[in-house]
Structures are given as C-alpha cells and as structure tokens.
C-alpha atoms as an extended CHARMM CRD file, in Angstrom:
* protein
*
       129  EXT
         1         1  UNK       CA            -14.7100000000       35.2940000000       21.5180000000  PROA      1               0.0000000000
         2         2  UNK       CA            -14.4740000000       31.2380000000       21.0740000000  PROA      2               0.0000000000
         3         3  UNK       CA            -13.1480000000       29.6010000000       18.1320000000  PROA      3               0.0000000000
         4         4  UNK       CA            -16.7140000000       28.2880000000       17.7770000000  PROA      4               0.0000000000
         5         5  UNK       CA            -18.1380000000       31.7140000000       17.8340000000  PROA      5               0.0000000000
         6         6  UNK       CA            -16.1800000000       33.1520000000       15.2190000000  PROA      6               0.0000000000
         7         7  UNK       CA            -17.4220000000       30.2710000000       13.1910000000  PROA      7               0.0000000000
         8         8  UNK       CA            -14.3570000000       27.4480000000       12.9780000000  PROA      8               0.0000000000
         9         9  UNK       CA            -14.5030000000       24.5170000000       10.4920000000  PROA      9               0.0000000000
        10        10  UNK       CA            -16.0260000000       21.6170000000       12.5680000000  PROA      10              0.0000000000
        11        11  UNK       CA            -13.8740000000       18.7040000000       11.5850000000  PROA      11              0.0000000000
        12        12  UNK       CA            -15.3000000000       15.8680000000        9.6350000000  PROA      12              0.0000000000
        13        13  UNK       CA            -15.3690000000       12.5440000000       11.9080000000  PROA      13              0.0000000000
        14        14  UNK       CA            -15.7400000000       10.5710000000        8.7320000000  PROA      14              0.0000000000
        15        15  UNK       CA            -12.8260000000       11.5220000000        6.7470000000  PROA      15              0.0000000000
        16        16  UNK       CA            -10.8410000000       11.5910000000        9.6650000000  PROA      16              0.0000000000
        17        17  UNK       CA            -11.6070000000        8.1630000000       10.1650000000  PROA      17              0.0000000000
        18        18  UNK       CA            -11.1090000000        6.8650000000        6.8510000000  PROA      18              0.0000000000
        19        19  UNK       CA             -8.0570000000        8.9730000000        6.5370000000  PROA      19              0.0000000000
        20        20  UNK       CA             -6.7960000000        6.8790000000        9.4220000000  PROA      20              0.0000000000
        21        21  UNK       CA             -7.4000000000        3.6810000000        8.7400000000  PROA      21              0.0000000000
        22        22  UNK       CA             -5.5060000000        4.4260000000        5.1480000000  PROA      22              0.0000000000
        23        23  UNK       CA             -2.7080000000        5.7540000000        7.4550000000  PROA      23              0.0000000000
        24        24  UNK       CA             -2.7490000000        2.8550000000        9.2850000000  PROA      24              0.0000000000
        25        25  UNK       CA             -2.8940000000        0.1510000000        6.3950000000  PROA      25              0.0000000000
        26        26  UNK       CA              0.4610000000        2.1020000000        5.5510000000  PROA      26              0.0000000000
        27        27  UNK       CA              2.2580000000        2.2980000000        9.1720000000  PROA      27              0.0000000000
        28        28  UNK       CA              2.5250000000       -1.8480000000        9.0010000000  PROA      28              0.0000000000
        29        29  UNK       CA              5.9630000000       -2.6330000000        7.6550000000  PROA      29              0.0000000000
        30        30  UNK       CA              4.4450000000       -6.3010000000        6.9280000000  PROA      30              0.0000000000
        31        31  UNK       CA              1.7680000000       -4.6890000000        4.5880000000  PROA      31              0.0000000000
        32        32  UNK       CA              4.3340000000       -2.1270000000        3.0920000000  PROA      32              0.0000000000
        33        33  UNK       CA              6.5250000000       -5.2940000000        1.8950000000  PROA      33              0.0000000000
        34        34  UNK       CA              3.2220000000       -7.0670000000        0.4030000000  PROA      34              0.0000000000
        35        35  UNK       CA              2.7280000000       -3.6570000000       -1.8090000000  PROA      35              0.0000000000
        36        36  UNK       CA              6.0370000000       -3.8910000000       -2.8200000000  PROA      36              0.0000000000
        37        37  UNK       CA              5.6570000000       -7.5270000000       -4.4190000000  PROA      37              0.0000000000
        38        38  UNK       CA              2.3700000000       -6.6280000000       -5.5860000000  PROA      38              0.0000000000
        39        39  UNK       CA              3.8690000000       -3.7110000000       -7.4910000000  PROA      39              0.0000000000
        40        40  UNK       CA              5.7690000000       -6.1140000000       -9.6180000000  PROA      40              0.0000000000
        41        41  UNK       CA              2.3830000000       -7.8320000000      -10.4430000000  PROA      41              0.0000000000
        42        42  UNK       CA             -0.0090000000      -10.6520000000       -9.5160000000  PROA      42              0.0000000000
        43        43  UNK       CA              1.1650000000      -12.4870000000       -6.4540000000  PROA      43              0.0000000000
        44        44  UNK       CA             -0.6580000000      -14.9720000000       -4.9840000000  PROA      44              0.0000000000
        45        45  UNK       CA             -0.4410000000      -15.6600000000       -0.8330000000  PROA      45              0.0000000000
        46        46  UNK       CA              1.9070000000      -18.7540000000       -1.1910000000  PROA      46              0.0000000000
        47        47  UNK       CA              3.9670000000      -16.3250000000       -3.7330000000  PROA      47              0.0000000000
        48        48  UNK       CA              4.0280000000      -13.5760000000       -0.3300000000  PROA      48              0.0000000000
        49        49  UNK       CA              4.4750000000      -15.9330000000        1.9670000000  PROA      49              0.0000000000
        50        50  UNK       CA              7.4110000000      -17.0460000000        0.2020000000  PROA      50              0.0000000000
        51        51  UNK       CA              8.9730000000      -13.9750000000       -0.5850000000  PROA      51              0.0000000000
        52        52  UNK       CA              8.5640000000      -12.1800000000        2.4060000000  PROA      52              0.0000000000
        53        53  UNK       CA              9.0110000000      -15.6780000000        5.2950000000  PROA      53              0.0000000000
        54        54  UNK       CA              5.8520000000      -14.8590000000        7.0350000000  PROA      54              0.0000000000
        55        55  UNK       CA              3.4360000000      -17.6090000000        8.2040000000  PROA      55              0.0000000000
        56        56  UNK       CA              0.4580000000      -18.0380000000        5.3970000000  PROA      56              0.0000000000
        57        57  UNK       CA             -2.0180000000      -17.0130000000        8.4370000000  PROA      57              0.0000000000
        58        58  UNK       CA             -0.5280000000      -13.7340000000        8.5950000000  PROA      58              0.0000000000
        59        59  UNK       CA             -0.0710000000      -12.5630000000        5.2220000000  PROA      59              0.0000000000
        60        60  UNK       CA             -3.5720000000      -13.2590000000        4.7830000000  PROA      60              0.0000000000
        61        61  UNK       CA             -4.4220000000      -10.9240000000        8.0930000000  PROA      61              0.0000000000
        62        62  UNK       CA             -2.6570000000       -8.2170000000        6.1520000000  PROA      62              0.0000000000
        63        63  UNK       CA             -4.0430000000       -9.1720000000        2.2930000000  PROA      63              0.0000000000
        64        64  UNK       CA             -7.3290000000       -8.8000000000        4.2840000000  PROA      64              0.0000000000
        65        65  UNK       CA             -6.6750000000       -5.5800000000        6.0040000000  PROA      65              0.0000000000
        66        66  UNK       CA             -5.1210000000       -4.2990000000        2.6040000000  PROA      66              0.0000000000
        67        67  UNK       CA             -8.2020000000       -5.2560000000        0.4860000000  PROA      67              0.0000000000
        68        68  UNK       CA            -10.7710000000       -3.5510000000        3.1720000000  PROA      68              0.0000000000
        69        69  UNK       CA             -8.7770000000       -0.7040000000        2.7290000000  PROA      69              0.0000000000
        70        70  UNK       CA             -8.8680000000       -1.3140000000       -1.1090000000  PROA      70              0.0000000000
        71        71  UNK       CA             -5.3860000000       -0.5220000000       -1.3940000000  PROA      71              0.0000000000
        72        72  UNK       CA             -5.2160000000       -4.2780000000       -3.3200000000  PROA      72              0.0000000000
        73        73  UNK       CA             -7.6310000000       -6.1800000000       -5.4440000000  PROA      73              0.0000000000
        74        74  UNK       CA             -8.3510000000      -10.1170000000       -5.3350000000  PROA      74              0.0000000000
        75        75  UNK       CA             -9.0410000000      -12.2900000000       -8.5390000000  PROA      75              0.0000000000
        76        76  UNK       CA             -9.8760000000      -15.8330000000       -8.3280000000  PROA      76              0.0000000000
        77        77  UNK       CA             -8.6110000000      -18.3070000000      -10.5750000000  PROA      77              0.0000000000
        78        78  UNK       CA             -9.8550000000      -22.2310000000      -10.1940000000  PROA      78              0.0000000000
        79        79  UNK       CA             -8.5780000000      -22.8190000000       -6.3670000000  PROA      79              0.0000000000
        80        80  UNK       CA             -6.0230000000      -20.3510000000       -6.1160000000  PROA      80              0.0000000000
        81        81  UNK       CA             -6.7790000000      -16.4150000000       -5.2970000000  PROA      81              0.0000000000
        82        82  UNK       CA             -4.3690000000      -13.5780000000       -7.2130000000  PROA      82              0.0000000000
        83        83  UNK       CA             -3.8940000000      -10.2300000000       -5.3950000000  PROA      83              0.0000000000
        84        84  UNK       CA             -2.9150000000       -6.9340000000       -7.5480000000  PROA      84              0.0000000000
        85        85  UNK       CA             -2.4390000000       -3.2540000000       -6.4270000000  PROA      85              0.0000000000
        86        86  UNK       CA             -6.0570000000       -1.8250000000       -6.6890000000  PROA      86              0.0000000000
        87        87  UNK       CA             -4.8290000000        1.4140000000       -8.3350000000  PROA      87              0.0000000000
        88        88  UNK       CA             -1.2680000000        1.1160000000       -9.0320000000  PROA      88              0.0000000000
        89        89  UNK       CA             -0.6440000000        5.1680000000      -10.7660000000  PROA      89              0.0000000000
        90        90  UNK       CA             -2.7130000000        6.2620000000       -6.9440000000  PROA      90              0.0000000000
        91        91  UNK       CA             -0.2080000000        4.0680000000       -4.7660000000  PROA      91              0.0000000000
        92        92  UNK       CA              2.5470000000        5.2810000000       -6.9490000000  PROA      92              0.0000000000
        93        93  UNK       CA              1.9710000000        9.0080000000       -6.5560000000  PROA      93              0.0000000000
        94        94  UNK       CA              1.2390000000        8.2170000000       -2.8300000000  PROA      94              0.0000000000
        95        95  UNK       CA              5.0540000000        6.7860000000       -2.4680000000  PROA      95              0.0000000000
        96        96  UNK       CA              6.4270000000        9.6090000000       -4.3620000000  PROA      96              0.0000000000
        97        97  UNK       CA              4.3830000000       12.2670000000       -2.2390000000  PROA      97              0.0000000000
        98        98  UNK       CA              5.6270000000        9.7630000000        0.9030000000  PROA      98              0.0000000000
        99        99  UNK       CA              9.5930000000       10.3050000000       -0.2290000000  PROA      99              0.0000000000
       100       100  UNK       CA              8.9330000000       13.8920000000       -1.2160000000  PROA      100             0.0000000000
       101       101  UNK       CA              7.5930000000       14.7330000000        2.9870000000  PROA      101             0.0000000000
       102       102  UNK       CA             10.5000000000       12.9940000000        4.1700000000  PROA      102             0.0000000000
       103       103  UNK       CA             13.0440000000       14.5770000000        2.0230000000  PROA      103             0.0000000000
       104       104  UNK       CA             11.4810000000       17.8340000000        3.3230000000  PROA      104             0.0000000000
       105       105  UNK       CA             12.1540000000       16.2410000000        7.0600000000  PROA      105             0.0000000000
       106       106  UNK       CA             15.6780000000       15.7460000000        6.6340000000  PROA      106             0.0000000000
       107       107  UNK       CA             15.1630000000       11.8880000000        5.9930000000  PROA      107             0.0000000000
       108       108  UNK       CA             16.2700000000       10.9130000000        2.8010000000  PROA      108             0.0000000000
       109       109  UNK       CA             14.2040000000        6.7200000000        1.7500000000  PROA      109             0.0000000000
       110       110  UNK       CA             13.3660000000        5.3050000000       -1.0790000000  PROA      110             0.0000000000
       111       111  UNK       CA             10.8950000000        2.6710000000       -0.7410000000  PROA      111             0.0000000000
       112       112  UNK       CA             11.4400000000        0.8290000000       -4.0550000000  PROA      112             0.0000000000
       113       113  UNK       CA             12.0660000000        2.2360000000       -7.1860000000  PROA      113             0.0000000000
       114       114  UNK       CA              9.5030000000       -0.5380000000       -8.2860000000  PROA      114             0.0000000000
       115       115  UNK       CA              6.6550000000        0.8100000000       -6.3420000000  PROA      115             0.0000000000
       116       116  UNK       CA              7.1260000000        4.0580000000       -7.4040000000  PROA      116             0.0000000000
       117       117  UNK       CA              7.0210000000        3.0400000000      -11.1270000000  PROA      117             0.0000000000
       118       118  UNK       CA              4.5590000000       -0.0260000000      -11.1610000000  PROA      118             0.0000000000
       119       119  UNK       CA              5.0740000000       -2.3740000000      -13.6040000000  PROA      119             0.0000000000
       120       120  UNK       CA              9.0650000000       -1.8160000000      -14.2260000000  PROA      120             0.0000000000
       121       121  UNK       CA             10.8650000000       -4.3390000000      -15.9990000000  PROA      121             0.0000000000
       122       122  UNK       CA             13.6670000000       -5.7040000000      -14.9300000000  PROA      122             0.0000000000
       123       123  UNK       CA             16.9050000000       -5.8700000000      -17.7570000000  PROA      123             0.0000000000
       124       124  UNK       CA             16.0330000000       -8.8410000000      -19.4160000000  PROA      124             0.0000000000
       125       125  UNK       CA             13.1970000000       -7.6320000000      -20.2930000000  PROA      125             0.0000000000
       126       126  UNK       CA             10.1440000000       -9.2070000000      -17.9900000000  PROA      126             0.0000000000
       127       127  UNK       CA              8.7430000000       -7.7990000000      -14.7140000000  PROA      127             0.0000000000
       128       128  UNK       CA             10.4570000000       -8.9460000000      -11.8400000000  PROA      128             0.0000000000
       129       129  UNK       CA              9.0900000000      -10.1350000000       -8.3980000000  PROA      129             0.0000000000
C-alpha cells in the first residue's frame, strides 16, 4: 500500500512557497544587517547605506526584497522615505526561536541583543543605531 493510498497529507504548494521566500529574505547576510539597524528604529537608505558601506543601489535591492516580504514597513516624509521593522515583537520572537534551533545544534550566536529586544536603549538613555 502507497503513501497516497493510505491517505498522506498532500503538501501545500502555497505555504511552501511563501514559507520560502520568508526563509530566503532571512538567508541574505546584507538583509540580516538592515534588520538589525532597523531594530534600533527608523532608518532611512542613506542612514543603511552608511552604516552598513553598501552602495545606495543595493540596499535599496534588499529594502525592496524586505518590504515584499513585509518583514519592514516604508513611511514617506517630504523627499526622503523612512523604513521600520513591520512587526518588531514577530521578528523578535523569530530571532529568539532562530538562537534557540541553533543552541539545540551545537552552535551557540547571538544575532544582536538589540534585535531580540526592539527598541533597547542604549545607557544614556536614547535608542541607539
């Protein structure tokens, strides 16, 4: 008797697509470093750019990738654009579940403190980034 026959779970193309492409917004180190910054708070591309020494073009590439994914939100303000962590408690808990796997691997990482907490302050008192 088949798998099929004894009546198996068909798997569900959709969600195994969509799980992917989240898996794969997450597998870029470029985009990881842009969630980072963002978990500190508003950034704008010339604010990434900056603090991560990428070309503008490509920061955008990932911004773009990031916000189809709607990992990250976009706000404008007059000519400039301001990006912000979508749901920062959902990308929080999905760090901490991240760490928790690997610890369970054998590899012991901390992303950042920062993106695990959202919104940390820094010691004197204002959020850093």
């Amino acid at each position: 008797m088949t798998m099929m026959e004894r009546g198996a779970r068909q798997l569900d193309d959709v969600a195994t697509a969509v799980y992917s492409h989240l898996f794969h917004a997450l597998g870029e180190s470029t985009r990881l470093a842009v969630l980072q910054h963002l978990a500190w708070g508003e950034h704008r591309v010339r604010d990434l750019v900056a603090h991560i020494g990428l070309a503008q073009s490509t920061v955008s590439k990932h911004l773009r990738f990031l916000l189809e994914c709607r990992l990250v939100t976009v706000r404008p303000d007059g000519r400039s654009s301001w990006y912000a962590l979508s749901d920062p408690v959902a990308i929080s808990g999905l760090i901490a579940a991240a760490e928790r796997f690997l610890d369970v691997t054998g590899t012991t990482a901390e992303l950042c403190v920062h993106l695990r907490h959202p919104g940390h302050r820094n010691g004197n008192g204002t959020e850093g980034g």
